[in-house]
GUKE-359146 format. One line per 10 residues: number of its first residue (from 0); for each residue y, z, x of C-alpha. Coordinates in Angstrom, 3 decimals, m for minus. Each point is the difference from the previous one (the first is absolute). Layout:
# GUKE-359146
NUM = Y Z X | ... .
***
This chain:
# GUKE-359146
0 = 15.345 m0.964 26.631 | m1.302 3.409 0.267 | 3.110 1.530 m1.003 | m0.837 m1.985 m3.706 | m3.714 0.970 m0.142 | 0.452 3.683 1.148 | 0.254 1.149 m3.562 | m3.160 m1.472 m0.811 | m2.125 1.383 2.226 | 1.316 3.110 m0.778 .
10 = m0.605 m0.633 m3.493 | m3.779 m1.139 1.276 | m0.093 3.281 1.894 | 0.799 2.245 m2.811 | m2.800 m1.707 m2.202 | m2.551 0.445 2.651 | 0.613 3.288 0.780 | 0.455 1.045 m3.853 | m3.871 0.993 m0.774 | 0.352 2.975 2.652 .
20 = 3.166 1.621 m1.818 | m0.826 m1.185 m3.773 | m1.556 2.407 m2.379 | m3.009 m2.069 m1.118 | 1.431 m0.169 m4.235 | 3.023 m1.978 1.973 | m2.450 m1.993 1.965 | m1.617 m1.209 m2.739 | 3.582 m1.583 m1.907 | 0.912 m1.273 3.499 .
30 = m3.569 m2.009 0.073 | 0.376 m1.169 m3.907 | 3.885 m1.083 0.814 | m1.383 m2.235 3.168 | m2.617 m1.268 m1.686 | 2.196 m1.077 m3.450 | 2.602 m0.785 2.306 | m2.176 m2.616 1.449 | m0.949 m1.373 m3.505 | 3.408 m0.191 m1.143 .
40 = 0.857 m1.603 3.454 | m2.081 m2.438 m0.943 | 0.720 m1.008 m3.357 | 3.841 0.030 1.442 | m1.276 m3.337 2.245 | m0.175 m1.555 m3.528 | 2.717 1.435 m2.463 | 3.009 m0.496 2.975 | m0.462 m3.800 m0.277 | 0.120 0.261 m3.909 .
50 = m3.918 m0.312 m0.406 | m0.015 3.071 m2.490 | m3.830 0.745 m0.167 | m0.555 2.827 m2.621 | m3.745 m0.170 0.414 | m0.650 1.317 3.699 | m2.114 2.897 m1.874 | m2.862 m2.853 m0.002 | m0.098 m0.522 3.678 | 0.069 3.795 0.709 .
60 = m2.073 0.978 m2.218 | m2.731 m2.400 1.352 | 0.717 1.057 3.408 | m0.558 3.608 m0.979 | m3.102 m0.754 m2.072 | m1.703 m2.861 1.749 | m0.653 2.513 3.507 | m0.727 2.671 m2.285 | m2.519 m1.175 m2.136 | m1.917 m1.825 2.918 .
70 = m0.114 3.563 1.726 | m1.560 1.669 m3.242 | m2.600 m2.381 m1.033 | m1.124 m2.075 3.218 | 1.048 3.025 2.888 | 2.565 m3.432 1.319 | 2.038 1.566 2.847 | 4.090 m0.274 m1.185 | 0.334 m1.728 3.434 | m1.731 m2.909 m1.644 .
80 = 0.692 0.831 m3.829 | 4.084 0.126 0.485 | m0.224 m3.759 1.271 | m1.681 m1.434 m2.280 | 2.340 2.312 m2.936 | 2.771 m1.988 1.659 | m1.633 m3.412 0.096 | m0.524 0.398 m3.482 | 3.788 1.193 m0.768 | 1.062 m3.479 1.867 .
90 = m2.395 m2.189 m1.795 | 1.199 1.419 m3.390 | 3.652 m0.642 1.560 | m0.800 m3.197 0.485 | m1.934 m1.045 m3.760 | 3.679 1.438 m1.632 | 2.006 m0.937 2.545 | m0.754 m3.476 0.664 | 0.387 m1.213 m3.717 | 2.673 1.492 m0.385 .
100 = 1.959 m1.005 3.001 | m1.357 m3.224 m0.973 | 1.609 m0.693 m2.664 | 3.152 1.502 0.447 | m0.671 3.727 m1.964 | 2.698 1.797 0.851 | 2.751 2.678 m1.254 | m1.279 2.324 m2.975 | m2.799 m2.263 m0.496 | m1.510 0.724 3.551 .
110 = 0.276 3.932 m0.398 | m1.452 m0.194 m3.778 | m3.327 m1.872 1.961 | 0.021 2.711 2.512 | 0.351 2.600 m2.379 | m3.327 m0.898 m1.890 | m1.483 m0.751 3.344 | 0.075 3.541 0.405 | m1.155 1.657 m3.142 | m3.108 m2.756 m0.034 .
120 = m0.966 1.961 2.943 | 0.399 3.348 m0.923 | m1.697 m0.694 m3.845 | m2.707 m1.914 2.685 | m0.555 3.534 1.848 | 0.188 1.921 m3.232 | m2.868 m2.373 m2.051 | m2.202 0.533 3.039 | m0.397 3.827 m0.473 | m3.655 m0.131 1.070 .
130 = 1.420 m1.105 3.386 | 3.374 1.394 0.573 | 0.089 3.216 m2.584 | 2.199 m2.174 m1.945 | 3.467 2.082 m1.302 | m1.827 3.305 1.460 | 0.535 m1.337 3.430 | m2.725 0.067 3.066 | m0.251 2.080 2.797 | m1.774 m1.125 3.477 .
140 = m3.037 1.786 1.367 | 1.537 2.162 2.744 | m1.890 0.494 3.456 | 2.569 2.175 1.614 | 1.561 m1.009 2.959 | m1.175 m3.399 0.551 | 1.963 m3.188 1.658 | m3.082 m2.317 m1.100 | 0.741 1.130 m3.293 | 3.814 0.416 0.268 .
150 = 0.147 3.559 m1.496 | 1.957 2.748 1.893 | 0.567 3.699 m1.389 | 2.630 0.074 2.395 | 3.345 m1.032 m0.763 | 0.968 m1.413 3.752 | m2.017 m2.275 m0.295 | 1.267 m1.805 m3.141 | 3.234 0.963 1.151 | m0.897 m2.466 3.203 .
160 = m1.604 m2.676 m1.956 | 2.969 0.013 m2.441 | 2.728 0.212 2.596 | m1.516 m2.927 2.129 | m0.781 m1.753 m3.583 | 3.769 0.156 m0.860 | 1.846 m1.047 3.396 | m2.942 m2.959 m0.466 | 1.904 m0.981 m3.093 | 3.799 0.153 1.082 .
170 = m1.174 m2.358 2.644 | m1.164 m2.095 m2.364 | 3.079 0.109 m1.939 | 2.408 m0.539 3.007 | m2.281 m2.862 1.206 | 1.033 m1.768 m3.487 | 3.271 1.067 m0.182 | 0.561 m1.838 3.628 | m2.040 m2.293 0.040 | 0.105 m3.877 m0.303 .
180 = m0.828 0.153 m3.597 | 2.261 2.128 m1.292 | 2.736 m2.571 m0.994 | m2.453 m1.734 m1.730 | m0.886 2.477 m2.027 | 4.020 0.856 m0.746 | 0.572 m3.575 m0.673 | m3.240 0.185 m2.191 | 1.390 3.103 m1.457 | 3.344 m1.848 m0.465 .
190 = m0.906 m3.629 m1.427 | m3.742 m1.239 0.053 | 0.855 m3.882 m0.708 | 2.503 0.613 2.727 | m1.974 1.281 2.633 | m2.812 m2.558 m0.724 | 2.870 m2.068 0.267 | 0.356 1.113 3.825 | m3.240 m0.502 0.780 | m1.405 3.506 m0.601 .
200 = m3.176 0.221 m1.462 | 0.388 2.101 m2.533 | m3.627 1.059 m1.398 | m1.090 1.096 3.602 | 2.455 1.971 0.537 | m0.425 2.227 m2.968 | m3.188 m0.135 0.118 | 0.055 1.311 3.725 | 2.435 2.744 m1.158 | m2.517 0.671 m2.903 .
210 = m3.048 0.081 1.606 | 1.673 2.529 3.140 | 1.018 2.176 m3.186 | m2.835 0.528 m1.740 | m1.930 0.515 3.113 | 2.150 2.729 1.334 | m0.238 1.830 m3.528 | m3.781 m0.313 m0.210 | m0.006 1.381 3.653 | 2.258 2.872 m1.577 .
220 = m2.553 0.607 m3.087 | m2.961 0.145 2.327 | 1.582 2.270 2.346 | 1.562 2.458 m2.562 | m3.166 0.154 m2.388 | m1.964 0.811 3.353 | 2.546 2.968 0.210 | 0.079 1.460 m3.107 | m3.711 m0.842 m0.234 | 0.527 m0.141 m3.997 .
230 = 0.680 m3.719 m2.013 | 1.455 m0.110 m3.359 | 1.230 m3.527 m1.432 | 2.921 2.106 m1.265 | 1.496 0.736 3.566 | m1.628 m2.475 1.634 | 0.560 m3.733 m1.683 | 1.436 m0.246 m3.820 | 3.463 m0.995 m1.039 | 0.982 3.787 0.876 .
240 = m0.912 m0.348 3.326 | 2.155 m3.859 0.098 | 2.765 1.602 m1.062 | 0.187 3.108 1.945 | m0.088 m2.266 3.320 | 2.750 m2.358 m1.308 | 2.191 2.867 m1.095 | m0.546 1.268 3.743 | 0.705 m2.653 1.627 | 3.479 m0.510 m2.085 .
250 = 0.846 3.359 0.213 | m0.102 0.191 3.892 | 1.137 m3.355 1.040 | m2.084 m2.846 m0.096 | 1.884 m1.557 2.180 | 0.404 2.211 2.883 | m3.109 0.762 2.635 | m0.156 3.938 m1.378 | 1.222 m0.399 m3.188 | m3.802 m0.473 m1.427 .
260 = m0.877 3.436 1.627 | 3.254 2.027 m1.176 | m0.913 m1.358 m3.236 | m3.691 1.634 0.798 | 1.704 3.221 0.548 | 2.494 m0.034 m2.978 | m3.686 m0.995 m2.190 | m2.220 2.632 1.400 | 3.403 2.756 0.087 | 0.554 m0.741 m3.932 .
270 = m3.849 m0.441 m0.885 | m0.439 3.773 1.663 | 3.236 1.337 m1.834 | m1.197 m1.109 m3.097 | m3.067 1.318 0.448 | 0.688 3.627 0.880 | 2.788 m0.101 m2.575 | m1.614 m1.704 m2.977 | m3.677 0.839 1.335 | m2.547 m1.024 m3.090 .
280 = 2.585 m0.242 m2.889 | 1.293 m3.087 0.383 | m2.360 m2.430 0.935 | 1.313 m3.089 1.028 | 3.423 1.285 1.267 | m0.036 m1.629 3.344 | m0.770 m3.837 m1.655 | 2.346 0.754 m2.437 | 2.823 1.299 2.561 | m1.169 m2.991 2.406 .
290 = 1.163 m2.488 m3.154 | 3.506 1.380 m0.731 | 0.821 0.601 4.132 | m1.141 m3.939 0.248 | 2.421 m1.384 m2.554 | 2.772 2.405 1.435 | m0.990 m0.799 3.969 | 0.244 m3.743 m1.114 | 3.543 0.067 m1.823 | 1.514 2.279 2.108 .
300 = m1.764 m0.437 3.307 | m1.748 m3.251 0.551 | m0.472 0.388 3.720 | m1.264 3.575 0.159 | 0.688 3.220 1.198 | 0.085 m1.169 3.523 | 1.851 m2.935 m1.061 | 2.999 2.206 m0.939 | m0.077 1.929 3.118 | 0.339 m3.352 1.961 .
310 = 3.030 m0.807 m1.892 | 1.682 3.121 0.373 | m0.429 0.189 3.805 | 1.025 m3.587 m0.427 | 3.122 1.299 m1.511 | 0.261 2.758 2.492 | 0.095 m2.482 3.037 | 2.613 m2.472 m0.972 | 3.215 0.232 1.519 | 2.776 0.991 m2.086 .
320 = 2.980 m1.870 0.308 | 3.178 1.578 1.694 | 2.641 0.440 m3.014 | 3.194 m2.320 0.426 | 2.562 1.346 1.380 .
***
């Protein structure tokens, strides 16, 4: 038993100890790929059972805007504002969710509902520019160092918060992925009139898996708008936003427990590349590079990046067969 967690906790041990040998620049990508990582670990509690949500912008933008916009106007602590961000994300869950689930919307038709879910709320941050800056974006009113107000200059601490944030949601992911529900939601996934068929009740379980989704990625907003301490509807909700998430999630392995976060890394590694290389002429390079990668990673590579290194050690650890003699 130990023998099959050691490399774990040496993986745990390395991430704890990295803020003391990690040039702050690197800090700061290793806190934006735990935090996305958790977001896209998240949305991956949906898309693996074939619930393709291309709208989990909304619920993170609200989470990110919600805490945010409290803090500015009425001085609400995020301890109180980033609950009630997420209550909101799971009642707005719930009003799509519900009706659709309800009366069987599924396949492209579910994603196309999504998708507008999402822009509704960015164009919905954007009209209320007296509130949120609209496309200009908002910025909190910093205090310094304050855990009332959940601001820290210093990078540990985000680091921390993001770290503890992140384990948080792999538990939450291995919880579904062994727990009692979990063939329900593959028969679900499989055959609904089948698995209603068995007795499985089909519209609370996706709800459940819904509502622990959009939760999760409103807790993700919150915590990641508190970091960067600026909100724009373009990075933080919109059909950009959807998309970026969903190609993550693909692209590292929706199905595996780190797939999500390698997928964070391979994001945040190209989005940084571009950057540097293209810097301010070509706007728009990383959506547009996210959009061809997607198409390729789902032809060629449906289960991810850490998909195909599962089946090659796969490979690797079958027996050959003796040749005859």
């Amino acid at each position: 038993m130990i023998a099959r967690r050691l490399p774990a906790l040496i993986g745990l041990a390395i991430l704890v100890a990295v803020p003391v040998v990690v040039p702050t620049y690197f800090l700061h990508l290793l806190i934006q790929v735990l935090l996305w990582g958790f977001v896209y670990t998240a949305w991956s509690l949906m898309g693996r059972f074939g619930f393709v949500s291309l709208g989990h912008g909304a619920f993170m933008g609200i989470g990110a805007y919600v805490p945010a916009l409290m803090w500015n106007y009425y001085g609400l602590t995020p301890w109180l504002g980033i609950p009630i961000g997420i209550l909101l994300a799971v009642l707005l869950a719930l009003v799509v969710g519900y009706p659709c689930f309800r009366f069987r919307v599924v396949g492209h038709y579910f994603a196309l509902v999504t998708l507008a879910l999402g822009q509704v709320v960015m164009l919905t941050i954007v009209a209320a520019r007296d509130l949120t800056g609209g496309s200009l974006g908002m910025t909190q009113q910093s205090v310094g160092h304050s855990w009332y107000a959940l601001q820290f200059p210093e990078k540990p601490y985000f680091y921390g918060i993001a770290l503890v944030l992140w384990l948080a949601g792999l538990a939450v992911w291995r919880r579904v992925d062994r727990g009692i529900g979990r063939e329900a939601l593959d028969a679900i996934s499989e055959d609904e009139e089948a698995a209603a068929a068995l007795g499985v009740n089909v519209l609370r379980e996706k709800l459940r898996v819904t509502v622990i989704s959009a939760a999760l990625t409103a807790l993700g907003g919150a915590i990641l708008g508190q970091y960067l301490m600026y909100l724009n509807p373009e990075t933080l909700s919109g059909i950009g936003v959807s998309l970026q998430i969903v190609f993550a999630a693909i692209a590292g392995g929706m199905y595996s427990l780190l797939g999500p976060t390698v997928g964070s890394l391979f994001t945040l590694s190209l989005t940084e590349g571009l950057r540097v290389w293209f810097g301010t002429n070509f706007i728009g390079a990383a959506n547009t590079i996210y959009g061809i990668l997607l198409v390729l990673f789902i032809i060629f590579m449906p289960r991810g990046i850490v998909g195909i290194v599962e089946t090659m050690r796969a490979r690797r650890a079958r027996p050959r067969l003796a040749p005859a003699e």
